[in-house]
N, CA, C and O atoms as a Tinker XYZ file with bonds, in Angstrom:
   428  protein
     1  N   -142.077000  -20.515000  109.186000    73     2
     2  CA  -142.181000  -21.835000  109.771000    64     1     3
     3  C   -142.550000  -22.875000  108.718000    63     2     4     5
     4  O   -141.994000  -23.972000  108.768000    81     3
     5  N   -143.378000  -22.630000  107.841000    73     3     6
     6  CA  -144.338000  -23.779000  106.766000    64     5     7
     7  C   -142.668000  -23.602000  105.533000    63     6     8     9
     8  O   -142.641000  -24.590000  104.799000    81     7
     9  N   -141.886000  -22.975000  105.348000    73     7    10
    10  CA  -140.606000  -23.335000  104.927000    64     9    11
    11  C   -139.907000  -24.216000  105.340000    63    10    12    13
    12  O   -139.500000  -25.036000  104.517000    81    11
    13  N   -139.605000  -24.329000  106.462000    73    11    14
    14  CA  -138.602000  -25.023000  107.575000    64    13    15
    15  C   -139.499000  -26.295000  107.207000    63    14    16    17
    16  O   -138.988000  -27.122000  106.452000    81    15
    17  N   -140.795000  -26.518000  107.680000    73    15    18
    18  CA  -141.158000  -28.023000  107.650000    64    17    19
    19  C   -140.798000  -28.093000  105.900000    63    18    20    21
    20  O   -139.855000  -28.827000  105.605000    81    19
    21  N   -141.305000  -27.574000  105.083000    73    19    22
    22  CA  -140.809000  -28.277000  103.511000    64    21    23
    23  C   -139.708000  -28.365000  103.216000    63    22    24    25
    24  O   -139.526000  -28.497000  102.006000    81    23
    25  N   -138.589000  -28.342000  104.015000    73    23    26
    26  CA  -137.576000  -28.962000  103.693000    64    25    27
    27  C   -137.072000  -30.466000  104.379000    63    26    28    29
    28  O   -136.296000  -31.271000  103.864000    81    27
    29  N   -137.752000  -30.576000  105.678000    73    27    30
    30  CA  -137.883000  -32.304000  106.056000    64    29    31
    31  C   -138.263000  -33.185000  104.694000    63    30    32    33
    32  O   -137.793000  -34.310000  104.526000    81    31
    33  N   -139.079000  -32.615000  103.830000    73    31    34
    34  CA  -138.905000  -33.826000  102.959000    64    33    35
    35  C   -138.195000  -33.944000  101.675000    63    34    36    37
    36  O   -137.650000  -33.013000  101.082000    81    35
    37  N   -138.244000  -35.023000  101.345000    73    35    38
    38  CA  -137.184000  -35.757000   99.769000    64    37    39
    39  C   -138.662000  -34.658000   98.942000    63    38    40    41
    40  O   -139.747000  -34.184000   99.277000    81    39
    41  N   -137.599000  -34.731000   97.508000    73    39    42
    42  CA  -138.238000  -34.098000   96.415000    64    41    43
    43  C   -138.941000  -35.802000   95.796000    63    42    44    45
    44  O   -138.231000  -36.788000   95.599000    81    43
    45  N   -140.477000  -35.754000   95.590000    73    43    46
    46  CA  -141.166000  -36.623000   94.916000    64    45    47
    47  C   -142.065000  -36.964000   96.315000    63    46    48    49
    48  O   -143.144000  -37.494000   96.052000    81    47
    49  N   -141.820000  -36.765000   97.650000    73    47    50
    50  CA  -142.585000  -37.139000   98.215000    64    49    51
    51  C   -143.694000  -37.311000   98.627000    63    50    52    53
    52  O   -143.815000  -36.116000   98.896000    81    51
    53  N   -144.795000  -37.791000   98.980000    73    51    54
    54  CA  -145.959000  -37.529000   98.712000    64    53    55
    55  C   -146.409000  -36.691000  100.093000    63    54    56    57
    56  O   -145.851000  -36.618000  101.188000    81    55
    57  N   -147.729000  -36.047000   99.560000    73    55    58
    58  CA  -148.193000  -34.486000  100.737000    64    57    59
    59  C   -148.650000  -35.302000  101.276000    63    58    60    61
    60  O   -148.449000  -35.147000  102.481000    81    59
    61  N   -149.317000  -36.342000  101.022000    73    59    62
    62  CA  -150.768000  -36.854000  101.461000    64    61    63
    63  C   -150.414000  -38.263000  101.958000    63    62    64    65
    64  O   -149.703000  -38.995000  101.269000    81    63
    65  N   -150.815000  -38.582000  102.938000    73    63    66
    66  CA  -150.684000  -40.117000  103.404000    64    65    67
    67  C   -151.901000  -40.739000  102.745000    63    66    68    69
    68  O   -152.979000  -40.176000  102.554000    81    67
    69  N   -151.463000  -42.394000  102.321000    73    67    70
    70  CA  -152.397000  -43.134000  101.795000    64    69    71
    71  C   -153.075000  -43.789000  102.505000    63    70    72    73
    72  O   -152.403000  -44.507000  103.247000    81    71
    73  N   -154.786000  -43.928000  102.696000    73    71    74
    74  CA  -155.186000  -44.312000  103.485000    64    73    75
    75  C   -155.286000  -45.887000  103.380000    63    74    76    77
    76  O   -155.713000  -46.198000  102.268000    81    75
    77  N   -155.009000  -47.052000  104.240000    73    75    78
    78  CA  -155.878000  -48.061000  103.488000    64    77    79
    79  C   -156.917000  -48.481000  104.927000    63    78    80    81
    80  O   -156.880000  -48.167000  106.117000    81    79
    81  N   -157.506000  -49.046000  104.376000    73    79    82
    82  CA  -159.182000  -49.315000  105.393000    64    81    83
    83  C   -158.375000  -51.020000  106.426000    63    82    84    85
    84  O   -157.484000  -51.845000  106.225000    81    83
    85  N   -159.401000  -50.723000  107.487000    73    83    86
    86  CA  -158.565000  -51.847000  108.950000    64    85    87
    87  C   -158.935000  -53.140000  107.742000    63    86    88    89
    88  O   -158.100000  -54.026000  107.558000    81    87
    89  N   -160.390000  -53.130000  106.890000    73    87    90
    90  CA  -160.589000  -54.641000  106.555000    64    89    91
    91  C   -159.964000  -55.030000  105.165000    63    90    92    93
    92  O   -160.116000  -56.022000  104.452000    81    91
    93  N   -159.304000  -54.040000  105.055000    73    91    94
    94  CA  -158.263000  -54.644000  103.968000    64    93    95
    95  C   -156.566000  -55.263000  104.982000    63    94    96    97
    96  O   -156.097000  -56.384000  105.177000    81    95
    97  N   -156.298000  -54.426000  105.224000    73    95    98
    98  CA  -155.315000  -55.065000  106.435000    64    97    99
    99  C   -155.626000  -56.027000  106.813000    63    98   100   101
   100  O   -155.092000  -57.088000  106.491000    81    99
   101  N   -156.854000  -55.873000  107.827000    73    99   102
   102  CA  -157.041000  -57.756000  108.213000    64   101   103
   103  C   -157.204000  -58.523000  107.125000    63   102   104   105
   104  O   -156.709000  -59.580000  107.517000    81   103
   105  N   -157.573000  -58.714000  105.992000    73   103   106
   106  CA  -157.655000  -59.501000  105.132000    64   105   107
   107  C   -156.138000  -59.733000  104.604000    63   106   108   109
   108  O   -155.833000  -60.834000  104.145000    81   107
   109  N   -155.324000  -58.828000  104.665000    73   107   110
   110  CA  -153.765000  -59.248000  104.634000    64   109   111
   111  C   -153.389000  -60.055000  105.616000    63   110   112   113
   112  O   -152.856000  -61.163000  105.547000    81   111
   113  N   -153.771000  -59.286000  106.732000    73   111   114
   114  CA  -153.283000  -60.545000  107.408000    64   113   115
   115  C   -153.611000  -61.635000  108.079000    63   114   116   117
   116  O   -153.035000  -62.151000  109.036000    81   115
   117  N   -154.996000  -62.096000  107.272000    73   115   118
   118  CA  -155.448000  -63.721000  107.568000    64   117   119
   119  C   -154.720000  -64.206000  105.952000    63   118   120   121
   120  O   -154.536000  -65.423000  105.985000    81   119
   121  N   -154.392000  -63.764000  104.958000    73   119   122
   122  CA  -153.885000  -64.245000  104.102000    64   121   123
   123  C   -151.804000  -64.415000  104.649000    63   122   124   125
   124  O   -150.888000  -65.001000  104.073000    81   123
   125  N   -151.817000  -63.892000  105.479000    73   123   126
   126  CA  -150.623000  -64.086000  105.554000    64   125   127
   127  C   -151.022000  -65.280000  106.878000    63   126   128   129
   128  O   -150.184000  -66.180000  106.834000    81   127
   129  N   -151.845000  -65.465000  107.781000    73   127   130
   130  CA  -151.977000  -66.362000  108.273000    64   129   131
   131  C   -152.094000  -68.055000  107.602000    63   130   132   133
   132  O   -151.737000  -69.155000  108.025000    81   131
   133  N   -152.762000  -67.593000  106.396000    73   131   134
   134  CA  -153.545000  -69.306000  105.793000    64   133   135
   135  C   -151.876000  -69.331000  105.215000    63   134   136   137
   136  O   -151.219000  -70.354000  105.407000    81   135
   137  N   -151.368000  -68.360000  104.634000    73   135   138
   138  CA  -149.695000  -68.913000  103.805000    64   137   139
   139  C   -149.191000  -69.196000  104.825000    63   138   140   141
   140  O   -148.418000  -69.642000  103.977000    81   139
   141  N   -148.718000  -69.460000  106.008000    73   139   142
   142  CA  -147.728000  -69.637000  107.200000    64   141   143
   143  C   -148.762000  -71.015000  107.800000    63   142   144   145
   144  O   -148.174000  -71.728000  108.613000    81   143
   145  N   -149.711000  -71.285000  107.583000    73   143   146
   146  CA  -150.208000  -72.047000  108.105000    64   145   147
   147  C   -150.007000  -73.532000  107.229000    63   146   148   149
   148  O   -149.868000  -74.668000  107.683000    81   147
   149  N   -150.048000  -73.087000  105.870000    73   147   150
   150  CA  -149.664000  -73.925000  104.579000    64   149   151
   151  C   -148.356000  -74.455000  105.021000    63   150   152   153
   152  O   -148.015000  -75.540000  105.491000    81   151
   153  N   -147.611000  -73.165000  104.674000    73   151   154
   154  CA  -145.797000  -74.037000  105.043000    64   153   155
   155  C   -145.772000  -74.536000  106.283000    63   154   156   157
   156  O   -144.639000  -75.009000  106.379000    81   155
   157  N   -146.322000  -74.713000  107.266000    73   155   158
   158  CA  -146.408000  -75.523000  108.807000    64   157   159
   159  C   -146.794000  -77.267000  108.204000    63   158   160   161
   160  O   -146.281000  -78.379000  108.320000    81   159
   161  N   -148.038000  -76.646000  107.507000    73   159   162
   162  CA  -148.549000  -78.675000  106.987000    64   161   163
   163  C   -147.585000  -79.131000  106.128000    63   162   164   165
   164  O   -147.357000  -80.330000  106.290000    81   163
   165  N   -146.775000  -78.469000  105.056000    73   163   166
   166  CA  -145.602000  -78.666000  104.026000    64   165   167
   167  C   -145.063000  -79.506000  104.819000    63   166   168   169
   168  O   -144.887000  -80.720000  104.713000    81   167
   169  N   -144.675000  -78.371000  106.061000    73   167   170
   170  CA  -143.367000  -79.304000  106.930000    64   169   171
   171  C   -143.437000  -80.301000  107.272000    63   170   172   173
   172  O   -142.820000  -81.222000  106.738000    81   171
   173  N   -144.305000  -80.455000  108.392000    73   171   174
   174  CA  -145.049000  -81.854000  108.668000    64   173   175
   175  C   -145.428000  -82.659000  107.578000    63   174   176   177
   176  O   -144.801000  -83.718000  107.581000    81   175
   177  N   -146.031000  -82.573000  106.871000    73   175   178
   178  CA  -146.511000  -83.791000  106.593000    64   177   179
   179  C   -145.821000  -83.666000  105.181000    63   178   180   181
   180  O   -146.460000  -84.417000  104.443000    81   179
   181  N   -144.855000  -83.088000  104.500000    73   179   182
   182  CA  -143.844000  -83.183000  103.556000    64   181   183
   183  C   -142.263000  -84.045000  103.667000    63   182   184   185
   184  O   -141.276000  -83.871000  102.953000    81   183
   185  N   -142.383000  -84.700000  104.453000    73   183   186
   186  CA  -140.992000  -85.461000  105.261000    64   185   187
   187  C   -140.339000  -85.962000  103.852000    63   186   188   189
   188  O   -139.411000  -85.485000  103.198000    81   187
   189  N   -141.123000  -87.038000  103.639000    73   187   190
   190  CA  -140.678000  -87.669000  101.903000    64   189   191
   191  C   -140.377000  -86.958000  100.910000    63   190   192   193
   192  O   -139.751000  -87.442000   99.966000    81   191
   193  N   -140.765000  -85.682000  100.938000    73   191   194
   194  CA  -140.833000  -84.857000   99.800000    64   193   195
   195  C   -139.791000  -83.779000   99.863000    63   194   196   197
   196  O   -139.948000  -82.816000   99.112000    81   195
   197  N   -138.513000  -83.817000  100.837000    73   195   198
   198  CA  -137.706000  -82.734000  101.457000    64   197   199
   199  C   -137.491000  -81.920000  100.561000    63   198   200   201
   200  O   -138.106000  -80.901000  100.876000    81   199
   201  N   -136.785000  -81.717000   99.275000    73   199   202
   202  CA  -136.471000  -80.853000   98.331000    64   201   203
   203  C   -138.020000  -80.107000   97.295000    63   202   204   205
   204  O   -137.919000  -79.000000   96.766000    81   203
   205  N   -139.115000  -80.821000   97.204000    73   203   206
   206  CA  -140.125000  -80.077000   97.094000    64   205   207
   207  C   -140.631000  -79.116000   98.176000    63   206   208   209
   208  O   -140.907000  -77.937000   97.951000    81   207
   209  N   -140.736000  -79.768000   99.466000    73   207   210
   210  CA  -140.908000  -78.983000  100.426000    64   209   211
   211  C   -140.160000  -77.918000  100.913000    63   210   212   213
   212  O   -140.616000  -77.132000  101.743000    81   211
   213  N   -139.242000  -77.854000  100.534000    73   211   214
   214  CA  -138.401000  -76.609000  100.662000    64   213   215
   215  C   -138.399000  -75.918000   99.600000    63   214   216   217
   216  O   -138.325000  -74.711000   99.830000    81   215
   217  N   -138.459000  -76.244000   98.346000    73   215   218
   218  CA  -138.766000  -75.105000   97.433000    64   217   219
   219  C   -140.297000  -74.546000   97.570000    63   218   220   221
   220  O   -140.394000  -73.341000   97.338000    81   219
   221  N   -141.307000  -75.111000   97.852000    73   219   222
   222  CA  -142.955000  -74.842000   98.420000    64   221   223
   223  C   -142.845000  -74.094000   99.339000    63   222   224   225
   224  O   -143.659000  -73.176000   99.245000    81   223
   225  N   -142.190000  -74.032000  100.247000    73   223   226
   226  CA  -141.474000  -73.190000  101.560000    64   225   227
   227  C   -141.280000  -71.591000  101.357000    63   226   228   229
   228  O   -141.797000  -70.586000  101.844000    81   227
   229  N   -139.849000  -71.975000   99.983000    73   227   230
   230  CA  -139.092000  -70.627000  100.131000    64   229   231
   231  C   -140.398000  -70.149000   99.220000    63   230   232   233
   232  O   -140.799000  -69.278000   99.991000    81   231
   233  N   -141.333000  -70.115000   98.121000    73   231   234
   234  CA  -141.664000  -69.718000   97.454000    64   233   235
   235  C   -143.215000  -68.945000   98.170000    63   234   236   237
   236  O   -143.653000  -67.848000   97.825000    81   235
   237  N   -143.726000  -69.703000   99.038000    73   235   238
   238  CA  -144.356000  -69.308000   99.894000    64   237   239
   239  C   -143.674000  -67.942000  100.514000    63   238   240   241
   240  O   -144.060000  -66.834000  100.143000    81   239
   241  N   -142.896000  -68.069000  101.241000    73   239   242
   242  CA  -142.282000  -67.352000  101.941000    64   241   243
   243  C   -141.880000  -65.982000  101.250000    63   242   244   245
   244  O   -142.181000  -64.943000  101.837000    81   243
   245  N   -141.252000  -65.927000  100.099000    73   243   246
   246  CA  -141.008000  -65.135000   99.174000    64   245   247
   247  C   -142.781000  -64.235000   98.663000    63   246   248   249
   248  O   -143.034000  -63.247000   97.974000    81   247
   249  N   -143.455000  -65.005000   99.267000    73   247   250
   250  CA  -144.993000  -64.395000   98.573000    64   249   251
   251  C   -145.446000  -63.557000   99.859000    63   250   252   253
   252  O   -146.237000  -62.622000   99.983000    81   251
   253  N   -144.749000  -64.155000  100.643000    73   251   254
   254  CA  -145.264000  -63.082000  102.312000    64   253   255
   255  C   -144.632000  -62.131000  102.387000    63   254   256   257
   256  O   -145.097000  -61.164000  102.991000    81   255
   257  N   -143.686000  -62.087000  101.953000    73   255   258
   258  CA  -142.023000  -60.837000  102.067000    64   257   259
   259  C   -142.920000  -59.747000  101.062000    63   258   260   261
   260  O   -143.035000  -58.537000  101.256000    81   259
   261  N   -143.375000  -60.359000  100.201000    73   259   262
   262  CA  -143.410000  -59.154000   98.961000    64   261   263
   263  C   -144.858000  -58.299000   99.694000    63   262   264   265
   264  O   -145.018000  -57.079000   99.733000    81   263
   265  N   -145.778000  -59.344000  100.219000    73   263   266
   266  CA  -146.920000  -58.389000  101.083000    64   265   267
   267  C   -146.505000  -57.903000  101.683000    63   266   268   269
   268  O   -145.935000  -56.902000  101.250000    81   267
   269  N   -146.434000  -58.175000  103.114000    73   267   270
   270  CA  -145.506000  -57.552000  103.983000    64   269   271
   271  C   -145.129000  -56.232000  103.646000    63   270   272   273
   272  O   -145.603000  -55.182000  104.079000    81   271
   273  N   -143.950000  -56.455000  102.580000    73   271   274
   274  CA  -143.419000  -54.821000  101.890000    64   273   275
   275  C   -143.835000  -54.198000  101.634000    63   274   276   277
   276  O   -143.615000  -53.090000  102.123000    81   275
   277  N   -144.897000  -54.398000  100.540000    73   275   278
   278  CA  -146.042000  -53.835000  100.062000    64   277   279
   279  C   -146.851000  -52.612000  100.426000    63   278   280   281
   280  O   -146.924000  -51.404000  100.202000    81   279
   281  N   -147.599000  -53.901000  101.331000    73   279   282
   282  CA  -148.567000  -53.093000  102.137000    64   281   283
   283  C   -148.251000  -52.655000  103.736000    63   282   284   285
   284  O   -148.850000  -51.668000  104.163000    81   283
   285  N   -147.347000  -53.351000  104.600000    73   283   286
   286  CA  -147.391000  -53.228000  105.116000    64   285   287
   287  C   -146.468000  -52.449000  105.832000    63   286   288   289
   288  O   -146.563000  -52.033000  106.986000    81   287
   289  N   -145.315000  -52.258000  104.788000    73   287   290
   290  CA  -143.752000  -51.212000  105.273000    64   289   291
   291  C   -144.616000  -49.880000  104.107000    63   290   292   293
   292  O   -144.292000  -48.694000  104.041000    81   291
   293  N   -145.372000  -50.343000  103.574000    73   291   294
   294  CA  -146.182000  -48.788000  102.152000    64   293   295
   295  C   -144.633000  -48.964000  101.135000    63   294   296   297
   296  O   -144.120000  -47.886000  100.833000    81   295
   297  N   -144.112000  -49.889000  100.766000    73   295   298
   298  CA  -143.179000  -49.622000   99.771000    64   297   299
   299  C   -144.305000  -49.436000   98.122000    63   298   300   301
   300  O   -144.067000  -48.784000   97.105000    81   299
   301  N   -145.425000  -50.245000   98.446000    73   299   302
   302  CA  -146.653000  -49.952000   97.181000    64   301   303
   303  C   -146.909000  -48.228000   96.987000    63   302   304   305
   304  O   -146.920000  -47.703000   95.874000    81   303
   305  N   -147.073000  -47.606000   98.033000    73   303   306
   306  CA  -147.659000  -46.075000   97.755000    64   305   307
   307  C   -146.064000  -45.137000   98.182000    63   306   308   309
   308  O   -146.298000  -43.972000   98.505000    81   307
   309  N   -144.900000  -45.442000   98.199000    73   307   310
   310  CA  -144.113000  -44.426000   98.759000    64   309   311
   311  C   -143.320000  -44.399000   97.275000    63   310   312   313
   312  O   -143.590000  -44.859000   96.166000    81   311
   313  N   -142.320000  -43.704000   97.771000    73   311   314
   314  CA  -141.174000  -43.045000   96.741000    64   313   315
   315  C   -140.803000  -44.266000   95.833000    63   314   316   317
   316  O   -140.678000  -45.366000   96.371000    81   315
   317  N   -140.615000  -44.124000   94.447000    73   315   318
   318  CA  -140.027000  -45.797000   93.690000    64   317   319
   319  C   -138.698000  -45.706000   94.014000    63   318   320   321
   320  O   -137.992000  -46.710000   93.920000    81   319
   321  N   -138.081000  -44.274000   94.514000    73   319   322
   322  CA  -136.361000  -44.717000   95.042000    64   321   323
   323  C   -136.456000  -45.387000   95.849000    63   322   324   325
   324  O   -135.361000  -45.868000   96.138000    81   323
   325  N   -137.500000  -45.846000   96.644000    73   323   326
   326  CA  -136.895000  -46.911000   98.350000    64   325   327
   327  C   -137.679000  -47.980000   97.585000    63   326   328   329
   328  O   -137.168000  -49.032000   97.967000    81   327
   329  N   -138.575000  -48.253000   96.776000    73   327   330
   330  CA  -138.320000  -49.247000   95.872000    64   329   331
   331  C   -137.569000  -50.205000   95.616000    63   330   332   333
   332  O   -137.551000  -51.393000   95.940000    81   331
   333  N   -136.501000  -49.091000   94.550000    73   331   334
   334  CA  -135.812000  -49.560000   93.996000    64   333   335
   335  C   -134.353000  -50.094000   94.963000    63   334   336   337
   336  O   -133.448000  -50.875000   94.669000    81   335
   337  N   -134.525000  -49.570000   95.769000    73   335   338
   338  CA  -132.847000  -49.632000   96.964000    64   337   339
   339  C   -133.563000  -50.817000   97.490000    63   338   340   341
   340  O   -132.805000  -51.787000   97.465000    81   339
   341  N   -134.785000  -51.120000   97.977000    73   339   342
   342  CA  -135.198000  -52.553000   98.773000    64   341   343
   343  C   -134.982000  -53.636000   97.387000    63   342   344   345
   344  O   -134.422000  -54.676000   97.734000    81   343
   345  N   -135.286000  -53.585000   96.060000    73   343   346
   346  CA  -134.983000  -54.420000   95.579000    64   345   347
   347  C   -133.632000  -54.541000   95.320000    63   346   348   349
   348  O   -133.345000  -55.724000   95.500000    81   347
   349  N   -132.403000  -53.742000   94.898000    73   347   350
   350  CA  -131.067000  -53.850000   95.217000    64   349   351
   351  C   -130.790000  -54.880000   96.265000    63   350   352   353
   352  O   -130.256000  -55.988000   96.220000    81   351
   353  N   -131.312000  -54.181000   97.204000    73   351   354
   354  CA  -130.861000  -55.130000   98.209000    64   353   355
   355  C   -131.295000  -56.201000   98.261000    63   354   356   357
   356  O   -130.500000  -57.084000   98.582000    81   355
   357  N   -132.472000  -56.517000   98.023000    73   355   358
   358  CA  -133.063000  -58.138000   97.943000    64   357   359
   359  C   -131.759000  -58.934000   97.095000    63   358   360   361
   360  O   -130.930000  -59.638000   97.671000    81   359
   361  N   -131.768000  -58.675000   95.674000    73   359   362
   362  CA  -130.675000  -59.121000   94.700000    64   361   363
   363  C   -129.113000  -59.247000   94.589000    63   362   364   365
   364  O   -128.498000  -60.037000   93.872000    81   363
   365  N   -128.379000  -57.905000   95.809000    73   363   366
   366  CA  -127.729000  -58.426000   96.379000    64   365   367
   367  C   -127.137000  -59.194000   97.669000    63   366   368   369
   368  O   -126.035000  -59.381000   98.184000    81   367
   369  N   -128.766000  -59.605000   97.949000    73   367   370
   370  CA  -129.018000  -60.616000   99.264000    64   369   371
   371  C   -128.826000  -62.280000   98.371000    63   370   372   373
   372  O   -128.089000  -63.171000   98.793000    81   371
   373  N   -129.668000  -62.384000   97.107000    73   371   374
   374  CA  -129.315000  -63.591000   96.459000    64   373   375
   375  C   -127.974000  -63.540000   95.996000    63   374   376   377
   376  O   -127.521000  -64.671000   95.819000    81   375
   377  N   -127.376000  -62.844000   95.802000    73   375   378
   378  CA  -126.152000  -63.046000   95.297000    64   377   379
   379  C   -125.334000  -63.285000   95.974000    63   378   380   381
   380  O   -124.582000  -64.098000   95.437000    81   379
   381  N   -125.072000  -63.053000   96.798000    73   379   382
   382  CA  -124.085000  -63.732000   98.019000    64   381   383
   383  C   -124.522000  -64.320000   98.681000    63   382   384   385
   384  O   -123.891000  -64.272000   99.737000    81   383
   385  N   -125.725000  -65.241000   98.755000    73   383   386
   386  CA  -126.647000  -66.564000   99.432000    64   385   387
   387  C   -125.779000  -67.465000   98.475000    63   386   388   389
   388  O   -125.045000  -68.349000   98.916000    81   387
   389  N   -125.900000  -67.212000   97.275000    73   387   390
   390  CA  -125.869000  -67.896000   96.014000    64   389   391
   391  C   -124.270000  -67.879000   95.772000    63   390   392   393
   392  O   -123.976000  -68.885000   95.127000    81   391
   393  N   -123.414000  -67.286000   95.991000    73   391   394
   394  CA  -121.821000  -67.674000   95.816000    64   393   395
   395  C   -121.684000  -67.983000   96.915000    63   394   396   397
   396  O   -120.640000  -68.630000   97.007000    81   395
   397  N   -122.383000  -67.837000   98.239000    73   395   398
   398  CA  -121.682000  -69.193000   99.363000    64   397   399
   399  C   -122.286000  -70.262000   99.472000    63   398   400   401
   400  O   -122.210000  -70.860000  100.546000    81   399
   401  N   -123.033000  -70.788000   98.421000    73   399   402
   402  CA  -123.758000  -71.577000   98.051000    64   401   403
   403  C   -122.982000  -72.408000   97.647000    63   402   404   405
   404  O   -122.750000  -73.461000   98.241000    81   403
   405  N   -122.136000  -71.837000   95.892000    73   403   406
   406  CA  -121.767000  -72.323000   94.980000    64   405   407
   407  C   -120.167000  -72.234000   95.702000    63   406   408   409
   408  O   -119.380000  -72.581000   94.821000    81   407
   409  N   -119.607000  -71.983000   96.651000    73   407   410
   410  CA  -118.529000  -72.553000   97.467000    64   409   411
   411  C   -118.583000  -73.682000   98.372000    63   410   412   413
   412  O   -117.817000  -74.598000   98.671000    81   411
   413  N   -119.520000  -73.381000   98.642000    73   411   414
   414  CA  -119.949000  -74.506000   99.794000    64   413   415
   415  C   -120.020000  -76.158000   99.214000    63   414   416   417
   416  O   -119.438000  -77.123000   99.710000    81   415
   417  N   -120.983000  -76.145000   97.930000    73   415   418
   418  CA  -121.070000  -77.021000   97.243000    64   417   419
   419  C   -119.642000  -77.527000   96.583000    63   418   420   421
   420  O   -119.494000  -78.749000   96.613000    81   419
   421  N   -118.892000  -76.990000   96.168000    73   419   422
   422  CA  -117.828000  -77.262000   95.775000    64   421   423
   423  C   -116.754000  -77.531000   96.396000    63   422   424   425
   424  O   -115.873000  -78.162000   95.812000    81   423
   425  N   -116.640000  -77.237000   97.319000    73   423   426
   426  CA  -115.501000  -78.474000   98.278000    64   425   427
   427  C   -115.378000  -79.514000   98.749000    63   426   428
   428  O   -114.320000  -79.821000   99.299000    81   427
């Protein structure tokens, strides 16, 4: 039987789950609260400022994605292959944002 289960997993995987403590979590996520709360006042009260405020936005936003992943999907403590395939994919998420971008603009 203890055969059969060691083959459910990938080679590199870890035996052991990583623990992390509830007051580190909550402290993630009042920090992901005060960043979402930031880009809310950006919005509002950034009207004049549209193209700063949207780069303050995405860059924000881009700082929650990477927690989020982190800690909160465990891409920090798991395999660096799902790593590396979530960043693939991030990069070829800009890349075709970014050539229907550079079409769009050009007509």
């Amino acid at each position: 039987m203890s055969e059969q289960n060691k083959s459910r997993f990938l080679p590199g995987d870890p035996t052991e789950h990583q623990v992390v403590s509830y007051k580190f979590l909550a402290g993630i996520w009042l920090g992901l609260i005060i960043l979402t709360a930031i880009t809310v006042l950006i919005s509002v009260l950034g009207t004049n400022l549209v193209a700063f405020s949207v780069v303050t936005a995405l860059i924000i936003a881009t700082a929650k994605v990477t927690v989020v992943a982190n800690y909160f999907m465990h891409l920090k403590y798991d395999n660096k292959v799902l790593a590396a395939l979530m960043a693939l994919t991030l990069f070829l998420f800009i890349v075709f944002i970014s050539l229907t971008a550079f079409d769009y603009l050009t007509r």
